[in-house]
C-alpha positions as CSV (number, residue, x, y, z in Angstrom):
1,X,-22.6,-11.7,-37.7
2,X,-24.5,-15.1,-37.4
3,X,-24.6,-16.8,-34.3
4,X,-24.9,-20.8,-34.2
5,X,-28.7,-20.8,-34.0
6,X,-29.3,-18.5,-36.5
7,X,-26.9,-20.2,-39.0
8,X,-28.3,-23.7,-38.4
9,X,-32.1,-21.9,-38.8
10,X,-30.5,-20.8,-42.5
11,X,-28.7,-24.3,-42.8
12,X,-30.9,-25.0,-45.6
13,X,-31.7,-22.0,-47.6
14,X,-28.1,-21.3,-47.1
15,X,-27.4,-24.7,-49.3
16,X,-30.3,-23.9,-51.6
17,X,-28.8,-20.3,-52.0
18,X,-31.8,-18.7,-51.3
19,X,-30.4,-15.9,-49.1
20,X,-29.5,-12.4,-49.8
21,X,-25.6,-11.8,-50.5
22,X,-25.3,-10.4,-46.8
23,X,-26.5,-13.4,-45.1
24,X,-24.5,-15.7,-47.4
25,X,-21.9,-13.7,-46.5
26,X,-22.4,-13.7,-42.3
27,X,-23.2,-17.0,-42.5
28,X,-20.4,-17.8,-44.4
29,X,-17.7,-16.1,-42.1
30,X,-19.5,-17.7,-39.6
31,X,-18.8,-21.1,-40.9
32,X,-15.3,-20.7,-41.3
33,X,-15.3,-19.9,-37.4
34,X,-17.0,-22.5,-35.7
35,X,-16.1,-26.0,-36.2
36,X,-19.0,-27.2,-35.0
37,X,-21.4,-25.4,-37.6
38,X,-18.9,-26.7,-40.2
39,X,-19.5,-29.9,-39.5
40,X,-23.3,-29.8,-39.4
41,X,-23.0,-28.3,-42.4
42,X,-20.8,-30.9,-44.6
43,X,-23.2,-33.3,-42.7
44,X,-26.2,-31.3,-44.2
45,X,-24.6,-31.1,-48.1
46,X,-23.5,-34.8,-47.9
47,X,-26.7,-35.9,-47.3
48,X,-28.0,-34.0,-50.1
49,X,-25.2,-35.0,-52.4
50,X,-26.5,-38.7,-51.1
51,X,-30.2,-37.8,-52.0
52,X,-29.9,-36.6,-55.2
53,X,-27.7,-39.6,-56.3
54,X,-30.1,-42.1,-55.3
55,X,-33.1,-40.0,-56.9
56,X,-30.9,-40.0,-60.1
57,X,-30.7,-43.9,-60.0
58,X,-34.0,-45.1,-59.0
59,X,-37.3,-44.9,-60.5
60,X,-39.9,-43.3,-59.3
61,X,-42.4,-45.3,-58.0
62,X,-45.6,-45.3,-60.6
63,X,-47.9,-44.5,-57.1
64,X,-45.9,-41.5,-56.2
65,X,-46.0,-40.5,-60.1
66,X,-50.1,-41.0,-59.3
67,X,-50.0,-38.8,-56.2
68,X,-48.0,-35.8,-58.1
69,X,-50.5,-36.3,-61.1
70,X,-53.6,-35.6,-59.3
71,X,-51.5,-32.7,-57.8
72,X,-50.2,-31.1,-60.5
73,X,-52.3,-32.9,-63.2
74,X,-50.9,-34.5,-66.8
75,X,-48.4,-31.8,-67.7
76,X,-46.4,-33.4,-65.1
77,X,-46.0,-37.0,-67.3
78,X,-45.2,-35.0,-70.2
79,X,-42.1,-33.2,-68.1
80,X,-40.9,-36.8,-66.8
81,X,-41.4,-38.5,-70.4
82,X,-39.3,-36.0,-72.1
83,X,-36.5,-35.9,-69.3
């Protein structure tokens, strides 16, 4: 079973589901125990709900769109034209 450390190390691939079934499940159980990993928790996927929103609804600056370009290079503005 997790303990509180453990489950707040796995905080975030636990939101991104990026853990095996077993540790979705300990962590999981674990959650339901300990208020105070439940709360860090809803903190954790309210604050992404929050994110994503404000991604949604503003633009992305045209220097960060230069910064990923030379990253990635133009397949990139393709990908954000058509979406």
């Amino acid at each position: 079973m997790a303990d509180c450390n453990e489950t707040l190390k796995e905080l975030d691939r636990f939101l991104d589901n990026e853990l095996a079934s077993e540790a979705i499940s300990d962590l999981s159980s674990h959650l339901e125990g300990c208020v105070d990993c439940q709360q860090t928790f809803e903190f954790h996927a309210e604050l992404r709900n929050i994110v994503k929103l404000s991604a949604k609804q503003e633009p992305m600056p045209n220097s960060l769109i230069t910064r990923i370009q030379e990253c990635f290079g133009t397949d990139l503005q393709e990908d954000l034209d058509n979406s």
